[in-house]
Steps between C-alpha positions, in 0.01 A plus 500: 500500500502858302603422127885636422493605186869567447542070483569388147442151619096510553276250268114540472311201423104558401280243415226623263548737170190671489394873635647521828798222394611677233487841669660411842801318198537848387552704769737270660663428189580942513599474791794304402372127654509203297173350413388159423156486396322165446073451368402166406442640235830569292369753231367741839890526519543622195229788500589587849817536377405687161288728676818677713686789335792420371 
């Protein structure tokens, strides 16, 4: 199923902060789709999250 990019209803969940987690996060997240990102670690949140432009 292509991905319609004109929904304001799409939610990305990733599991993992690091490299590739955090990057796939920010691309989706600029392309307008909500992102929940979970690590077991908690502070891999934070500097995936402090390592996107704001």
């Amino acid at each position: 199923m292509p991905l319609d990019a004109t929904r304001t209803d799409l939610t990305l969940g990733i599991v993992g902060a690091g490299i590739m987690g955090r990057g796939i996060a920010q691309v989706a997240a600029e392309a307008g789709i909500t992102v929940l990102l979970a690590d077991v670690r908690p502070e891999a949140v934070a500097e995936a999250v402090a390592f996107w432009p704001t």
